[in-house]
N, C-alpha and C positions, 0 to 999 in steps of 0.2 A: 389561378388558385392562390389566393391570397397564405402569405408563410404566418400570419397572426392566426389565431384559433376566429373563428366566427363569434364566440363566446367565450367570454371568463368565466371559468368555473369557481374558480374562488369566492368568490362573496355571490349570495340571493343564487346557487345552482346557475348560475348563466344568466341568471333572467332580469328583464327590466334594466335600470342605466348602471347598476351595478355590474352588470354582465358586459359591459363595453369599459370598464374602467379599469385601469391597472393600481395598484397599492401604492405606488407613488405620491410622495406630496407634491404641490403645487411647484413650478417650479423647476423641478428636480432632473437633473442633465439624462438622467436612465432613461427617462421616455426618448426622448430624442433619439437619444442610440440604439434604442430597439429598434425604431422605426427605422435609421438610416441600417441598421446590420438587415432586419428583413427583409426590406426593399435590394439592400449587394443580393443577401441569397436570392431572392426571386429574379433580379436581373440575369444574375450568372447559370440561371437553371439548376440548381444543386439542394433544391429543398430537403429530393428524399433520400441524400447525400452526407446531410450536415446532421451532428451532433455537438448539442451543444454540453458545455458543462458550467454548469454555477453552483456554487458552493456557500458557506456564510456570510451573510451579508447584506446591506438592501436589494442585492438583484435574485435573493432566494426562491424566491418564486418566479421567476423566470418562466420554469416550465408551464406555467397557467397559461402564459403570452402565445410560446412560439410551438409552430405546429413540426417541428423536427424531431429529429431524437433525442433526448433528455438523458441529459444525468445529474443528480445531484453530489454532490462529493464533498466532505469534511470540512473544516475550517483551513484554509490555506493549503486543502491538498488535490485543486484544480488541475494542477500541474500536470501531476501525477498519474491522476485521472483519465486528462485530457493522453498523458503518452501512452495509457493501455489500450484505449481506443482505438489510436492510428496504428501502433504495431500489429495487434487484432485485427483492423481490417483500412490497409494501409486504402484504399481509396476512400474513407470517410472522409469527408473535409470537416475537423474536427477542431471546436474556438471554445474556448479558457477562457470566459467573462467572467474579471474579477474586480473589486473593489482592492484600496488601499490598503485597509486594515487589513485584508483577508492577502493580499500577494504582495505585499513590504514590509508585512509583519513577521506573521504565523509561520506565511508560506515563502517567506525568501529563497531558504535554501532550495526548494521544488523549483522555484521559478529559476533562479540561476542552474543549476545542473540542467536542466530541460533545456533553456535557451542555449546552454554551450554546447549538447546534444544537436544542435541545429537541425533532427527532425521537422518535416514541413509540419506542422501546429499553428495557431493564429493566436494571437493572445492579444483580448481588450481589455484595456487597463483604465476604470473608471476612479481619477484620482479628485478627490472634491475637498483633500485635506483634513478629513475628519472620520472619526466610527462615528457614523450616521445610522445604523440600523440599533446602537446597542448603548444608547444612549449620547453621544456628542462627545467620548473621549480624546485625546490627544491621539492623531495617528504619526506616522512613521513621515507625514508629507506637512501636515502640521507646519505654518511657519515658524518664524519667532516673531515672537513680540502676539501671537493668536491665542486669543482664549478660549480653553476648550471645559471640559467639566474636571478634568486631573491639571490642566494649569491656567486655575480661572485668573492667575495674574500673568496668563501669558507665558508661554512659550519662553524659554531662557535660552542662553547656551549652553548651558549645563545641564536642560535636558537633550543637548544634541542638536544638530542641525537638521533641517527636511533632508530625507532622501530624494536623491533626482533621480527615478527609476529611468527612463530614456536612455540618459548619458550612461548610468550601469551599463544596462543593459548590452549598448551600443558599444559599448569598450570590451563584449565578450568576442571573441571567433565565431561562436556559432550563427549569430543572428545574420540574414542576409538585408532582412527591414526594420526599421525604427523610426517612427517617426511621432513626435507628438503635436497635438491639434487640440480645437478649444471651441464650443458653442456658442460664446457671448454675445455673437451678431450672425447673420444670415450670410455672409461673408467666411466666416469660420464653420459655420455645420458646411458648408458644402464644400467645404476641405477636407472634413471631417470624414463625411459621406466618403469622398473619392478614397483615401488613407485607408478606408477598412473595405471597401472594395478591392483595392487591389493588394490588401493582405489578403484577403480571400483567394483572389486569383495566383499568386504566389503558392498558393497551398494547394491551387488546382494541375499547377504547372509542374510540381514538387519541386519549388526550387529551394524550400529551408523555409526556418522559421520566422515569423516575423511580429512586433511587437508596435500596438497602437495605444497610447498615451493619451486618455482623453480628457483635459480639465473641466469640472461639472462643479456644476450650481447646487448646493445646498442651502436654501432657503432659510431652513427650518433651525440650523445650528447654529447658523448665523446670524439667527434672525433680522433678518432683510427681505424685501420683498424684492418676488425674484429678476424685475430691474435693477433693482438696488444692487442684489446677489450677483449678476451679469459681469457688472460698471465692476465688482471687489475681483471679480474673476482678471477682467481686462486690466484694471490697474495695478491689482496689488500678488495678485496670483502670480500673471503671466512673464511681469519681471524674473521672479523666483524660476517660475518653470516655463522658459524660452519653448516660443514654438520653431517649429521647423523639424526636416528631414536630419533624423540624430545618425544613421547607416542605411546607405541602399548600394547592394555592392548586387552585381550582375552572376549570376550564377551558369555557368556555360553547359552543364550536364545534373541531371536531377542526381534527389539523394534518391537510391535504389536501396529497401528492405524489402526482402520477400514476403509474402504471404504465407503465415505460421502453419504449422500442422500441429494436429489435433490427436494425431494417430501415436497411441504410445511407442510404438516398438523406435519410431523417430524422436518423441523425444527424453528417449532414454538412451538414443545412439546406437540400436540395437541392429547390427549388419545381416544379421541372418547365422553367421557363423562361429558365435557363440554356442556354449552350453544350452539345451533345451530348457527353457523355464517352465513348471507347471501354472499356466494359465487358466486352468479346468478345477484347479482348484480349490476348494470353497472354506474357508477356519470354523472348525468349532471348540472354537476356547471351551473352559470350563466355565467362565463366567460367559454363560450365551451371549450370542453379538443378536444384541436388539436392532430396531430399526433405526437408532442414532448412532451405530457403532459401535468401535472399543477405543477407549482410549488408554496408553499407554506414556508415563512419563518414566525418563532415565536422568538420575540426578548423579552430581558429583562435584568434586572437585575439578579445577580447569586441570588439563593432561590426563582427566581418568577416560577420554572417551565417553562421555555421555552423547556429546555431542554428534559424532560419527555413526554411533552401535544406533542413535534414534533414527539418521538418516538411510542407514542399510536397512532395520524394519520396512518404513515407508520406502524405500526405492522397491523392495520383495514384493508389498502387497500392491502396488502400482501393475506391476509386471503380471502378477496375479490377476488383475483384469479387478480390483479394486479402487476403489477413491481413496487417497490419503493424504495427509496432510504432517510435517513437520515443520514444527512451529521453535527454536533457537530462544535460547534467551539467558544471556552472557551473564549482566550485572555485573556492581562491582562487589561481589564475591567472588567471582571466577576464579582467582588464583586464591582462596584460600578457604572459604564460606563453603558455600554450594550454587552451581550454576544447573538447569536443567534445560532440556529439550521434553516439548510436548509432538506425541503423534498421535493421529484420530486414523482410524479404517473402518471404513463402512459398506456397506454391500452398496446403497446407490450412490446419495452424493455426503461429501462431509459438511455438516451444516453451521456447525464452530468449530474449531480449527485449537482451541484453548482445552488443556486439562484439567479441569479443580478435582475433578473426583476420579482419578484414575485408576482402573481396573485392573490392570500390574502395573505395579512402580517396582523400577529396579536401581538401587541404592548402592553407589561405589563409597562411599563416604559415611561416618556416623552424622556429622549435622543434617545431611540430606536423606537419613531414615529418619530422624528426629525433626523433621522439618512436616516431610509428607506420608508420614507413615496410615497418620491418622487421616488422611484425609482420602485413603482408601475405604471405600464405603466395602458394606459387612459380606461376604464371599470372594474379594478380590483377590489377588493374588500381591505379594510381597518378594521379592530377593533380592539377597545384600550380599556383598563380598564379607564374609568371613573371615577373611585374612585378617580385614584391619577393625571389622567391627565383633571384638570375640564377645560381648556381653551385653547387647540391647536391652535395654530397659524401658516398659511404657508401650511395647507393643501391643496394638489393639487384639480384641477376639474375637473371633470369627470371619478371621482373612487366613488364610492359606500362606503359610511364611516357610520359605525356601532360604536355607544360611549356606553362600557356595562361595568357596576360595577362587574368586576370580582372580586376585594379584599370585596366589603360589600357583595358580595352573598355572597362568601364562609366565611365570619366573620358570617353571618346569620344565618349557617351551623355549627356553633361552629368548623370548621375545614379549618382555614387558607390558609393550606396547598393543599387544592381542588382546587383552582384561576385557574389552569392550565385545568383541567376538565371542569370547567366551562367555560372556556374560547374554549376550543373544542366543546361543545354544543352551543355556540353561532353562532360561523364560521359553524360546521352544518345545523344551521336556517338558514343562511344569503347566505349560498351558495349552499346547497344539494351536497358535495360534494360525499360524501359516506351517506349508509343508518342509518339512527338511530337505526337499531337493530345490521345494524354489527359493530360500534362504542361500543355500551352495552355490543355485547358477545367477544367483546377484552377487554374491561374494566374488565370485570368477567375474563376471561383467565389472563392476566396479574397478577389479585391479588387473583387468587385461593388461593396460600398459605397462603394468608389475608383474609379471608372471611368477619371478623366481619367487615373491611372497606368498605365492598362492596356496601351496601345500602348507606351511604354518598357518594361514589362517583357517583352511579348513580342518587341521586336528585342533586347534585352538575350540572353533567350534561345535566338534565332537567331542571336545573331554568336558566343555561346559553341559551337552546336554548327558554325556556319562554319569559327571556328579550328580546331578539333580538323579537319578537313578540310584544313587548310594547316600539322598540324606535318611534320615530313617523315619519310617512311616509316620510316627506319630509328631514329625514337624513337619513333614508337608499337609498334613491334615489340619483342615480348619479351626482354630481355636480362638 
């Protein structure tokens, strides 16, 4: 069973010589390595084994070619990609084909953290010295003295010298292999060939990660023909980026990750001996939970607990036998602006993970009511600590606005630090989002290894949902 599709779907549906031809120009070092990476998978048996991942670049279309598992993945976040992959299902043998531009640019930091990770992953590294797909820019491998379309006089030192990904690489802990190789003659692909074979079999073997280096022929930016392109490869390339074995160090026992589970009660750490959680329990806000959910944002300044009070939501409706999602987001306002946390819960799955129009916002801070207030669409829900925001102004109408002294409860409480709990007991009352006992037996799960905090935090979140019971009618009604 050939690892190539029978047919390229891409151009003419399959059909005719267009259906046998890859996107590639004339030339171009990507064929070749298709063909030599196919032919390792089909030798080594692991067709329906492998997933590959390509991301932006000339090898974007990748998945037209090869008949494995496909991903496509971001600009420079193959990496990344490629390590959910293998920890998700640690016997994928799972290869990171990237371009320059795309993994010594964008993607540096993915590609170093991963490599130091030393996870078994395969990483093909197609370097041809240029963005080839996005017009002929200057990349990161780029020589000096090379003209590209940003330095049509040539590469300087001042814009930097080439990166020698190889030698990086090879100077990390993680990597067990590294080695770079080069097409220009029949002599080099079959080096080449052998190099990403036995990064493949390294990855069958689990013995860690390994990194292949391949110098490729760009014709087209070069403008050379692709003898021409070959000869610049072997003369003027290969100086710059030395071939050979850059690390091959022997690994005497694999790397061991388990096989994830999927099963909440695992990974929420739940021992059995814990408080009971209501799992049977289903929310009916006041703004009905549609079929996309609800989404809830908690904004603030850094120290009010925005951050934490989102994460206890989502950690309840988890437990609750819900999807949910919290989504952080610091900025550099955190210590004085407004920082927020976004959370989605949805009966099946959450499908954006982002709040713009969030169905209760709860507002520690005045910049962060004056930030999101409006942007509460018209029956949502609203509450702000009243402590510190005594006179809002510009409130929209016909949201449901709740004004509850979250900092004097928890000052009341001799524990400053509660404002965030309390402030989840109040949006509780005001919304029935989730039940007040499985809000308690996450508060107890989350701070088992704290016990003695445990009693403050649960009147903390009984006087938040008290208050909302004592603001007066005619402000928790819609206006």
């Amino acid at each position: 069973m050939s690892v190539f599709y029978d047919h390229f779907e891409r151009h003419a549906h399959g059909k005719g010589l267009k259906g046998q031809s890859t996107h590639y120009c004339p030339g171009c070092g990507h064929g070749i390595v298709h063909r030599d990476l196919a032919e390792a998978i089909g030798h080594l048996g692991i067709q329906d084994r492998t997933v590959l991942i390509s991301p932006v670049g000339c090898s974007v279309f990748a998945h037209y070619y090869f008949d494995v598992g496909n991903s496509q993945a971001a600009h420079g976040r193959a990496p990344a990609v490629a390590l959910g992959h293998k920890l998700a299902n640690p016997e994928a043998i799972v290869i990171s084909y990237q371009g320059d531009g795309d993994l010594a640019s964008i993607g540096l930091g993915e590609t170093i953290s991963i490599a130091q990770s030393g996870l078994p992953v395969t990483v093909i590294f197609i370097n041809n010295a240029i963005y080839g797909m996005t017009g002929g820019q200057m990349a990161p491998t780029s020589l000096l003295g090379q003209r590209t379309a940003t330095s049509p006089d040539g590469r300087t030192r001042a814009m930097g010298a080439p990166l020698r990904m190889a030698e990086l690489i090879a100077g990390l802990d993680g990597p067990v292999y590294v080695e770079r190789v080069a097409l220009f003659d029949a002599r080099q692909r079959k080096n080449a060939r052998r190099a990403i074979e036995k990064a493949l079999q390294l990855q069958i073997d689990g013995k860690g990660y390994s990194f292949i280096e391949v110098l490729s022929e760009c014709p087209l930016h070069l403008r050379k023909t692709p003898a021409e392109a070959e000869e610049w490869v072997r003369t003027v390339m290969e100086p710059v980026f030395p071939l050979g074995v850059k690390k091959d160090v022997t690994v005497e026992s694999k790397i061991e990750f388990g096989r994830p589970s999927f099963a909440f009660e695992e990974v929420l750490g739940l021992s059995g001996a814990e408080p009971a959680m209501d799992g049977g329990h289903r929310p009916q806000p006041q703004n009905a939970m549609t079929a996309l959910g609800v989404g809830i944002k908690f904004a603030g300044a850094g120290g009010d607990g925005a951050q934490t009070g989102a994460l206890l939501v989502a950690r309840a409706a988890i437990a609750g036998g819900y999807d949910a999602t919290h989504i952080p987001s610091y900025g550099p306002e955190s210590r004085g602006g407004t920082s927020y946390a976004d959370v989605q819960i949805a009966r099946g799955e959450v499908l954006n993970p982002a709040v713009s129009e969030p169905d209760i916002l709860v507002a520690f801070n005045a910049p962060s009511l004056a930030k999101f207030a409006a942007t509460v669409p018209e029956g949502g829900t609203i509450l702000y600590d009243s402590t510190v925001i005594q006179d809002p102004a510009g409130l929209p109408e016909g949201r449901r606005i709740f004004p509850v002294p979250f900092t004097a409860i928890a000052a009341s409480l001799n524990k400053p630090l509660v404002k965030n709990v309390v402030a989840v007991g109040a949006m509780q009352a005001a919304t029935n989002i989730l039940s007040t006992d499985l809000f308690l037996g996450t508060i107890r799960h989350l701070l088992k290894g704290k016990p003695a905090v445990i009693p403050v935090n649960e009147m903390a979140f009984a006087a938040g949902h008290t208050a909302v019971a004592s603001v007066p009618a005619d402000a928790g009604a819609a206006r």
